[in-house]
Every structure is written in C-alpha cells, then in structure tokens.
C-alpha positions as CSV (number, residue, x, y, z in Angstrom):
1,X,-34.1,28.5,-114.7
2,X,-35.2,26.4,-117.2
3,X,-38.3,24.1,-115.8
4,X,-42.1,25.2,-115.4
5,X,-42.1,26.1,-111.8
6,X,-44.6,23.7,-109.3
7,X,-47.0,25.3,-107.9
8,X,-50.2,22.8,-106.1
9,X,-52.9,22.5,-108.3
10,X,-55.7,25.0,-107.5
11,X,-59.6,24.3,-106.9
12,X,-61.9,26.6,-107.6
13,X,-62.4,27.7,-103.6
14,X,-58.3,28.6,-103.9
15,X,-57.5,29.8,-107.5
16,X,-56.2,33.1,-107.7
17,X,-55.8,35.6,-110.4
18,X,-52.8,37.6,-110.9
19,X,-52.3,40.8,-112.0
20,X,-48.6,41.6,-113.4
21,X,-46.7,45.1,-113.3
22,X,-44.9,45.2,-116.3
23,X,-41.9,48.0,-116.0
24,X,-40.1,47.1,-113.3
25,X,-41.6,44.0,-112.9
26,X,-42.1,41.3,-115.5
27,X,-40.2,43.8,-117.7
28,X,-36.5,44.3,-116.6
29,X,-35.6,48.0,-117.5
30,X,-34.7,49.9,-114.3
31,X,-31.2,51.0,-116.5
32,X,-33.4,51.8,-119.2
33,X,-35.7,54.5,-117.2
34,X,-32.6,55.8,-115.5
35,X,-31.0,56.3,-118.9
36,X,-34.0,57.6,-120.5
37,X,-34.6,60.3,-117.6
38,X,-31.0,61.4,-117.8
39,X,-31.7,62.3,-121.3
40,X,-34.7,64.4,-120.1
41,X,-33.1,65.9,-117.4
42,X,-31.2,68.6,-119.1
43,X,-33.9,70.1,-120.7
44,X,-35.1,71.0,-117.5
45,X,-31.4,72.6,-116.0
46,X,-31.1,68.8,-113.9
47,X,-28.1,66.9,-113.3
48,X,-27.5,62.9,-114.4
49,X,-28.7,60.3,-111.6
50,X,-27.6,57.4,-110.6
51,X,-29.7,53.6,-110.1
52,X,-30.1,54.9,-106.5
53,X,-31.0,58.0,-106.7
54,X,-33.5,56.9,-109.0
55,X,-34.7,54.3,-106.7
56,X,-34.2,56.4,-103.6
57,X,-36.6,58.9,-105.4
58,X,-39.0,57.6,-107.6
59,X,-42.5,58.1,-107.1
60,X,-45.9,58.0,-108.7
61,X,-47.4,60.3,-109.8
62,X,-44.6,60.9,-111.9
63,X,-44.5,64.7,-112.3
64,X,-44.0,64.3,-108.8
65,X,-41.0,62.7,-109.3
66,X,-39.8,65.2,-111.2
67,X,-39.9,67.9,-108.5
68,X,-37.9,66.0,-106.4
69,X,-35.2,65.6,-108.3
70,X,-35.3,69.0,-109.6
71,X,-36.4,70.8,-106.6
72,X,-39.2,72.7,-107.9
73,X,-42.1,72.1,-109.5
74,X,-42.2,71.4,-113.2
75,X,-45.1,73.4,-115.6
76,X,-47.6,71.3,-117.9
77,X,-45.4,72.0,-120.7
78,X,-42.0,70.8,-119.1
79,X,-44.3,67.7,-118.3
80,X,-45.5,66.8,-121.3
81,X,-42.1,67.4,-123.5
82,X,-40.3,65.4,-120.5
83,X,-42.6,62.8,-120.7
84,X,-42.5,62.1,-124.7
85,X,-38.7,62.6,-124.6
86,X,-38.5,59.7,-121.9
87,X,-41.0,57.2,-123.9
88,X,-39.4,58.0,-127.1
89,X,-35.8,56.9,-125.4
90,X,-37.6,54.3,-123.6
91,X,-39.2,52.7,-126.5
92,X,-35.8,52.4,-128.6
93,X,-34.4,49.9,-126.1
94,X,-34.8,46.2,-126.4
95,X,-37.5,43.9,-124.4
96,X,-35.7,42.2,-121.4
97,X,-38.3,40.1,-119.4
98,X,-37.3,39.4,-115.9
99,X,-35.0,36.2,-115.3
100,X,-37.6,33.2,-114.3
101,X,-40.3,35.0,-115.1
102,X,-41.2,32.8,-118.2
103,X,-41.3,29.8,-116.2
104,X,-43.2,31.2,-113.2
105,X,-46.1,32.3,-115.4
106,X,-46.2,29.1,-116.6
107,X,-46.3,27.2,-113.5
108,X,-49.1,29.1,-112.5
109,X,-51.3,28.9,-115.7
110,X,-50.3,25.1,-115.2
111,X,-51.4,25.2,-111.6
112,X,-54.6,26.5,-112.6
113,X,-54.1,29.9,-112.0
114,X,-55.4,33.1,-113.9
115,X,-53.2,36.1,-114.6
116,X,-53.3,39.6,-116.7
117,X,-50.9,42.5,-117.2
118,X,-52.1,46.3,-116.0
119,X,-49.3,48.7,-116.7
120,X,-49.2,52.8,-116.7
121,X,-47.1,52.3,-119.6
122,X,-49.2,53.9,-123.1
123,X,-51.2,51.0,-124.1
124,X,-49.7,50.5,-127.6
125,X,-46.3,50.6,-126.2
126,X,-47.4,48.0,-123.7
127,X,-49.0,45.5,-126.8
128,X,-45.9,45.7,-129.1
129,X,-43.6,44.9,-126.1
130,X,-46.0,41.9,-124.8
131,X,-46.0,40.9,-128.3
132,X,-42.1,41.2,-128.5
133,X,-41.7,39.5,-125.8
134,X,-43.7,36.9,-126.7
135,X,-46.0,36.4,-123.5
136,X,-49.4,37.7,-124.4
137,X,-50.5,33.4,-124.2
138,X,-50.1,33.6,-120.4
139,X,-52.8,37.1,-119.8
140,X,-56.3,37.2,-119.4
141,X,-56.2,40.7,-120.7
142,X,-53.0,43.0,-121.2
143,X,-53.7,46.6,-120.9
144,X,-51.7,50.0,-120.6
145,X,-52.9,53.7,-120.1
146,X,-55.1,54.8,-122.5
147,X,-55.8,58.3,-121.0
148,X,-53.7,61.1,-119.8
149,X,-50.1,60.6,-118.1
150,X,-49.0,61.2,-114.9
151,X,-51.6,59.2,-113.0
152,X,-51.7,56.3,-110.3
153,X,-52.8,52.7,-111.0
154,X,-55.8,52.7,-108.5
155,X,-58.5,53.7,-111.0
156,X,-57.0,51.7,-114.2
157,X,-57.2,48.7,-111.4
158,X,-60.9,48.9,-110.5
159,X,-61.8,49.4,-114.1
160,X,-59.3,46.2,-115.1
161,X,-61.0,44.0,-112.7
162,X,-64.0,45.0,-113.7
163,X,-63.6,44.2,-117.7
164,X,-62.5,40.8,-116.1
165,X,-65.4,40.2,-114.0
166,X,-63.2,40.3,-111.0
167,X,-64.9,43.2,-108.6
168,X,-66.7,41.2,-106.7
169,X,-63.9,38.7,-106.3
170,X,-61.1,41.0,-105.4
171,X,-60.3,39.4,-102.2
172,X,-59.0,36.2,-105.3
173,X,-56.7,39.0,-106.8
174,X,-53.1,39.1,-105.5
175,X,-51.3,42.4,-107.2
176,X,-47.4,42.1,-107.8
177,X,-44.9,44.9,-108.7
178,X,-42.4,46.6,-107.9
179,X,-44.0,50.4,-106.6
180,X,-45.9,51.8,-103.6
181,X,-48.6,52.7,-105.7
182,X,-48.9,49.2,-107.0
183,X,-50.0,47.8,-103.3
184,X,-51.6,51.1,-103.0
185,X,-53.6,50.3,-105.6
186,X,-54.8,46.8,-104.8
187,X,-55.5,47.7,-101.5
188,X,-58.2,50.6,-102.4
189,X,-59.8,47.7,-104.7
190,X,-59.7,45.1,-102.1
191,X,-57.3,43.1,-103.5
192,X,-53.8,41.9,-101.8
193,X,-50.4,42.7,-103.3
194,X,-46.6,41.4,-103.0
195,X,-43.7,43.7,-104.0
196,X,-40.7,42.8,-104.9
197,X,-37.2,44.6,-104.3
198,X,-35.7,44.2,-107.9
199,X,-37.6,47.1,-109.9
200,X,-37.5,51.0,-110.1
201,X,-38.2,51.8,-106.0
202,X,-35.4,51.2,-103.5
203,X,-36.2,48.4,-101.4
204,X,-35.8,50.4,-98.0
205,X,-38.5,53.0,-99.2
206,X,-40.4,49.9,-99.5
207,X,-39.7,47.9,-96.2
208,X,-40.3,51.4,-94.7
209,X,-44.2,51.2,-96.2
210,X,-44.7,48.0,-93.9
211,X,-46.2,46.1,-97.5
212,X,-45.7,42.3,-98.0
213,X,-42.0,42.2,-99.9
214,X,-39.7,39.6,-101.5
215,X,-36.4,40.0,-103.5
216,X,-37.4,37.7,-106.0
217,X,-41.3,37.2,-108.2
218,X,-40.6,33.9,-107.3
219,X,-40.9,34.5,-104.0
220,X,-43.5,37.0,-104.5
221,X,-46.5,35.0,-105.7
222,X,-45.7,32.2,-102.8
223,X,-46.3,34.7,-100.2
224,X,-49.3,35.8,-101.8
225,X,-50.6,32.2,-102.1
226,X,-49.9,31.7,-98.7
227,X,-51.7,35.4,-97.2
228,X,-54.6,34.4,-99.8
229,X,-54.8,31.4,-98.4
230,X,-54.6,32.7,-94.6
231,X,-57.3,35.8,-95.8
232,X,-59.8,33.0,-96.1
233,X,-58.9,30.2,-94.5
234,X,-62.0,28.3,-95.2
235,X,-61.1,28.8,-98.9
236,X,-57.7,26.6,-98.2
C-alpha cells in the first residue's frame, strides 16, 4: 500500500480521536511474544507453544496467562523473573509496524482526525520503539505503563483521556486493538472500540466476546467511523 488512505474530511460535530494498541496492533510481533514466552517457559517446568496456543490462550492480566498455560498458579517471584526475561527477549527484536498502517494514520490525520498510542508495554520501551519506528508525528500523546506489570488497560485509559482532555468526550473516542481487554477498556470509559483479528488473541475467542471485529485496521477504523457516526446520528 503505498497511497495516504481517503478518508471524508471531518467537521468538528464528526471528528474522532483514535487511540492505537501498539503490540499486536500497530506493532506486528505476535512471533516475537510467542518466541519470547518460550524462552520463559522453562524456567517455570512449561513446554514450547505454538502461534495458536498462544492465541487460543492469551489473556490479560498476564500472570493469568501464565496459569493457563502452566496449569497452576505462578508466585510473585516466578512473575516478576518471567516477566523481565520476556521484555528483555522482547526488546532485542526489530520494530515491524503493521503492513498499511503508515498510510492509514496518515489518511486519518489528513482527514482531520486525532489519534494517540496507549500501550501496557513499559513506557520507555514503548518511546524508543515509536521513535524507531518513526511514527511519533501521527500521536497526540504516546504512552506505555509506568507502574507495576500485570495489569489491564482500563485505568491507564481513563487517565490517558484525561491528560488529553478527552473524558468528557469519550463517546468521540473509538479504541482499536487487538485484545478483550482493549474493548473492555473503552467500554468502562465510554468510549467505543474495533478489534481486529491479526494480533496476539485468536479471532474465535474474539467473535465469541460479541465486540465489533475486522481482519484488517483498515477495516477497523471504517467500522468505527460508521458506529460513531450511528451512536450520534445528529453528529453525522
């Protein structure tokens, strides 16, 4: 894809703002989390998964995640070294940004659109790889987890919007990623979200939820324009 995606030009009664997932989202790395987790798996007496498994299972909060795989449940300790094993892997792999991704951000900032980046990610890791990647231009604000690990997005959201000035306008906020927890998220704030099948969740653990779901982020943010736009129709 190499042209700016169209997108119609947006008035102030229909602009939207749009908050982007990063891992398994704007960032392409679902072989990079299953590789890192196999190399944390060991540790703990698990065996190797596979991209579905990995989908099939994934969950938020991660320690969660863990006991699934593992069939127990795994200490603070066991968390902790998992989880800096698994950034350290994860931060030794190049910055692949979803195919079209590029070009859809641009449509949208040229459509008149507002967007930012919210990840769970540590928010360090999340700057250099923005930076890498060579995308900050397009955000409003770009901001990872600052705080402990292991938690869900709804409470980075609410404060996220708020340092945008966005709480009181969270019916303008469409959410898109690629986890339960995402539209989980969005919804507790008031805000709508879009997933899309391509990222770390299996898609049929996502139909099953009953969210708003594409295969593509293309196809994403035009079905959020479009249940924006039926939300508030007067706004159309």
């Amino acid at each position: 894809m190499n042209s700016t995606l169209r997108f119609d030009a947006a008035t102030p009664a229909t602009r939207l703002h749009v908050v982007w997932d990063w891992n398994g989202t704007v960032k392409d790395d679902l072989d990079d989390h299953v590789s890192a987790l196999n190399a944390t798996l060991p540790a703990l007496g698990g065996q190797p998964v596979d991209r579905d498994a990995y989908r099939a299972k994934h969950t938020v909060p991660i320690p969660k995640f863990y006991a699934r795989l593992l069939g127990r449940e795994i200490t603070e300790q066991e968390w902790i070294s998992s989880d800096t094993a698994f950034l350290e892997h994860l931060r030794a792999q190049p910055v692949r940004v979803r195919d079209g991704a590029v070009e859809l951000m641009a449509g949208l900032r040229e459509a008149g659109h507002t967007q930012s980046l919210l990840s769970l990610c540590p928010h360090d890791t999340l700057v250099r790889e923005v930076e890498q990647a060579g995308i900050g231009h397009f955000f409003e604000r770009y901001e990872g987890r600052t705080g402990p690990s292991g938690g869900t997005k709804a409470a980075p959201l609410a404060a996220h919007l708020s340092a945008l000035g966005l709480t009181d306008q969270a019916h303008r906020v469409l959410l898109v990623g690629d986890a339960v927890d995402d539209a989980d998220a969005a919804h507790a704030n008031g805000a709508l979200a879009v997933l899309h099948t391509g990222g770390l969740h299996h898609p049929a653990k996502l139909a099953a939820t009953g969210h708003p779901l594409t295969d593509t982020l293309a196809d994403a943010v035009a079905l959020g324009l479009l249940l924006a736009a039926e939300r508030h129709p007067a706004c159309v």
